[in-house]
N, C-alpha and C positions, 0 to 999 in steps of 0.2 A: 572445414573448420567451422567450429559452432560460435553461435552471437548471439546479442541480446539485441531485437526490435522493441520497437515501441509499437504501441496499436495507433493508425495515422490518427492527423487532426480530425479530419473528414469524421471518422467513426467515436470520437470523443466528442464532438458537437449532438453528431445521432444520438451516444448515449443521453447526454445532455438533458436534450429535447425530449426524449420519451420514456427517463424515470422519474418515478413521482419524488418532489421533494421534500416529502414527509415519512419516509422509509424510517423507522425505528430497527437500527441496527440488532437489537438485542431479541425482538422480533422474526426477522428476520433468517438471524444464526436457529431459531428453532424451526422459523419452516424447511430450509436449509436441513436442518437435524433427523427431520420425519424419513428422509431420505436414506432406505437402509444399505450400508458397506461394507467392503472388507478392511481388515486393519493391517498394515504393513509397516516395515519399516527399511526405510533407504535408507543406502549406505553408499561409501565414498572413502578416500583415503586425502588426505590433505598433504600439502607439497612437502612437509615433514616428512611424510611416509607415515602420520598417525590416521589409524580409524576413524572415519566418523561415520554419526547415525543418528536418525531423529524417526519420531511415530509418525506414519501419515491416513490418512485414509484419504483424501483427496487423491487417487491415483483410479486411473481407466489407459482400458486399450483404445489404440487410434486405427491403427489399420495392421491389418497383418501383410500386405504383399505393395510397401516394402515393411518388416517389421517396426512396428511403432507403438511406445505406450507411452503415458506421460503422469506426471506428480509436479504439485503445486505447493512454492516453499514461499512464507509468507517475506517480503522483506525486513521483519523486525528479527527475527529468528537469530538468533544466535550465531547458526553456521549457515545463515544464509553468502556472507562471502567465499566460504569452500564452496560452496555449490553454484556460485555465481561463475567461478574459474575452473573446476574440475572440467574434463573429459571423458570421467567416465560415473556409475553407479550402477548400485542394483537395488533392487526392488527384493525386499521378503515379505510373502505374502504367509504370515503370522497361521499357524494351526489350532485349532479348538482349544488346545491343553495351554499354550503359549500366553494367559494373561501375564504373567509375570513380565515376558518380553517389552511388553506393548507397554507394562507401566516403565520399565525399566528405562526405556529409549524415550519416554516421554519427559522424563524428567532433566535436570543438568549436571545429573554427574558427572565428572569428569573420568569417569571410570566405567563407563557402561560396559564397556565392551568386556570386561574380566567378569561380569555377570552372568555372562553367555559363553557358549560353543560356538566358534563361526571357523570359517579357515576363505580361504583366498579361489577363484574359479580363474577365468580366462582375463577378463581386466584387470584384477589384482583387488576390485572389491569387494567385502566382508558378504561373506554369502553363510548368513545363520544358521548353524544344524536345525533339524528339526521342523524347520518351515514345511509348510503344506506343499509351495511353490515358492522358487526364484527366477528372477531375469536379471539377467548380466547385460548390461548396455554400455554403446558408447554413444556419449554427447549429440545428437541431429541437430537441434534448434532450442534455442530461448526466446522467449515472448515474455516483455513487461505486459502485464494489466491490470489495472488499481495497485491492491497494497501485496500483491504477489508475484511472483516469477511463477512463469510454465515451463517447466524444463521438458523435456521430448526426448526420448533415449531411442536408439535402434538398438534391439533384442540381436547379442549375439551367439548368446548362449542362455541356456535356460534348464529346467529341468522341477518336475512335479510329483506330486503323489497323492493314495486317494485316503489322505487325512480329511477331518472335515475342516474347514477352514473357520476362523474368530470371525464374527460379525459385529457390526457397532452401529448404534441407531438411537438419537435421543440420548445424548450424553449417556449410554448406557451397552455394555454386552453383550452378543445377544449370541447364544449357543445351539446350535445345528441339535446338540444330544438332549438338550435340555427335556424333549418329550418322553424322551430314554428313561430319564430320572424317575420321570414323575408314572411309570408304567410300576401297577402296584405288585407284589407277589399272591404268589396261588392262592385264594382263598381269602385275600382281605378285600376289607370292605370298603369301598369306596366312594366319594362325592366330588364331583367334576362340576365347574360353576364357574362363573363368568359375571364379572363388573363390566356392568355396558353403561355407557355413555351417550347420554344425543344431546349437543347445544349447551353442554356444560351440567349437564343433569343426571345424574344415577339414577337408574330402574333401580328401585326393591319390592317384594313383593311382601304386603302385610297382610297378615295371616287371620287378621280380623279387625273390626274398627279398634282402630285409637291402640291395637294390637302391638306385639314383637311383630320386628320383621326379618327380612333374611334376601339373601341374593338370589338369582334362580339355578336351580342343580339339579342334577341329577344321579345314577348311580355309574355310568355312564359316559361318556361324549357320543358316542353311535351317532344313529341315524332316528329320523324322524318317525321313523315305522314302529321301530324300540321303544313301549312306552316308559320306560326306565330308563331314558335317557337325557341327555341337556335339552338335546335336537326336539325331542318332544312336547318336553315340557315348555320351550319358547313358542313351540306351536299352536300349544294350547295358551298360550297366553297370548298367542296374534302376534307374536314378537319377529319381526326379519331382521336378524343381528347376522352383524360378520363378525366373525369371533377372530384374537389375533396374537400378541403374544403371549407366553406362559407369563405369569404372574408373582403366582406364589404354588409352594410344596410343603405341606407339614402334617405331620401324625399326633392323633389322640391319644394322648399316652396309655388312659384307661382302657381301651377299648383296639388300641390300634389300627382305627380307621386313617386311611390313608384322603388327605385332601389338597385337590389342586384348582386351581383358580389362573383364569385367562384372563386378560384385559381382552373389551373387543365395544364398538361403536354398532347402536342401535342403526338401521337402514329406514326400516318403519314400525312405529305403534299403536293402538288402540287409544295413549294417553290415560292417564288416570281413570281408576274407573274396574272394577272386578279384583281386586286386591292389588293392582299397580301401583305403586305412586315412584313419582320422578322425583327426586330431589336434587336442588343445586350444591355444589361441592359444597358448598357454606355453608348449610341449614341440613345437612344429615346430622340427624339424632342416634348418634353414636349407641346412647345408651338402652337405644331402645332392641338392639340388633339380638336376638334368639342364641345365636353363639356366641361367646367372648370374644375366643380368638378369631372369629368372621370380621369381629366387629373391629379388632386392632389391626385386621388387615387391611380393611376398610380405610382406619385410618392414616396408616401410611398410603395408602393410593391418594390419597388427596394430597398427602403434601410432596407426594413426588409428582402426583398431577400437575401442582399448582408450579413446583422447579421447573416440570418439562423435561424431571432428570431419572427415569426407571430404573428398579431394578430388580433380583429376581429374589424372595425369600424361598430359603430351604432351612428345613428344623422341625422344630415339635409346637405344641402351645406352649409351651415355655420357654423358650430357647432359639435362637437358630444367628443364621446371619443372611444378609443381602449380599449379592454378587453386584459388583457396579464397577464401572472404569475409571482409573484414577484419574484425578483433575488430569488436564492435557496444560502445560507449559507450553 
């Protein structure tokens, strides 16, 4: 029979004593955020016999031998009393194609479930078509701690496949195909480039005093040997950048050059100085940028820098949209 603990006194003094009390919550939930996941969504049946379902990503394996995995339902949550009483859930670990699910379960309708394909496995809870993976559990343990329940399921049933699975990281989607996308066709022409970051600062490279500038690219991502490539040209410019998520994807209309842009955090550099300059998010002169639409990409990198909230353009110079995850309720 499963129960709800509390964490003793003992270990709430220790917390006590050894967090700082200056902790900015909102802070916080970002470093917290850097942390990249999978998106799921648990499900349950209420003593009605109605579905329930909420989005989570706060879900990990605990041990496999005896089966164990666990998700974390905040107390304010809506159906946190169905989940405080059920005995049983399952976990759907959401497939690359599935954004829709994740907003759907995110939100309060009271109708989620007619949004979706799901049907019933061995406990009788909603196990979503389409999922990459499911676990079908029953109840082990519940652990209060702060403003959440640990629930702890033992994996009775299960069952996967080899979709790529939805990732989430920084309030934002982050897609396994996405490099897929941005792979050009036979014969086009292309510029691969990267917004690097150190300390709050943008590399550009200007192209002469008091010049246009531009980000560093190539024709390319290769390798460093390639001298037509990103790899090279940060080489020659003394640059040790880890390059990181895709960014942005969009085509010339004139010309049909195909360009993609990485986010990625400088490691080490020369500093100003052989056409570098670093600039902080603040005081990039937009208008000085050599391409337009480089420079409106530009733009929005900062002000989703400054949210904490990414996400990916796909389009043309004229046009396109951002992929991003809907607010989370």
């Amino acid at each position: 029979m499963s129960r709800v603990q509390s964490i003793t006194p003992e270990k709430t003094v220790m917390a006590a004593e050894t967090s700082a009390p200056d902790i900015d919550p909102g802070e916080l939930r970002k470093a917290l955020g850097t942390f990249m996941t999978g998106v799921t969504v648990v499900t349950t049946v209420d003593e009605a016999g109605n579905p329930r379902g909420f989005t989570a990503n706060s879900f990990t394996s605990v041990s496999l031998d005896p089966p164990l995995i666990l998700v974390c339902i905040a107390h304010e949550a809506l159906s946190y009393p169905v989940y405080a009483a059920t005995e049983r859930f399952a976990v759907n670990i959401l497939e690359d194609a599935q954004r829709e699910v994740s907003g759907v379960f995110a939100g309060k309708a009271p109708d989620k479930f007619d949004h979706v394909s799901w049907r019933h496995e061995r406990t009788g809870s909603p196990i979503i078509d389409g999922s990459v993976a499911w676990l079908d559990c029953r109840v082990h343990d519940r652990v209060d701690a702060g403003d959440h329940m640990v629930l702890i399921g033992r994996v009775v049933d299960f069952d996967h496949t080899a979709g790529n699975p939805l990732g989430y990281c920084r309030g934002s989607y982050l897609s396994s195909g996405l490099e897929q996308d941005a792979i050009p066709s036979p014969g086009q022409a292309t510029c691969i480039g990267a917004i690097l970051e150190s300390d709050g600062r943008v590399l550009l490279i200007e192209n002469e005093p008091g010049g246009s500038l531009r980000l560093p690219a190539g024709s390319k991502f290769g390798r460093a040997s390639d001298s037509t490539s990103l790899q090279a040209h940060l080489q020659r410019l003394q640059i040790d950048a880890e390059i990181g998520f895709l960014f942005a994807v969009f085509e010339e209309d004139a010309s049909g050059k195909l360009y993609v842009y990485y986010r990625g955090q400088i490691r080490s550099a020369p500093g100003d100085g052989a056409g570098v300059k670093l600039f902080p998010l603040s005081e990039i002169p937009f208008e000085r940028m050599e391409n337009r639409a480089v420079g409106s990409m530009l733009e929005r990198y900062v002000r989703e820098r400054l949210d904490d909230q990414f996400g990916v353009y796909v389009g043309d110079f004229e046009q396109g949209h951002v992929e991003r995850l809907s607010p989370r309720r």
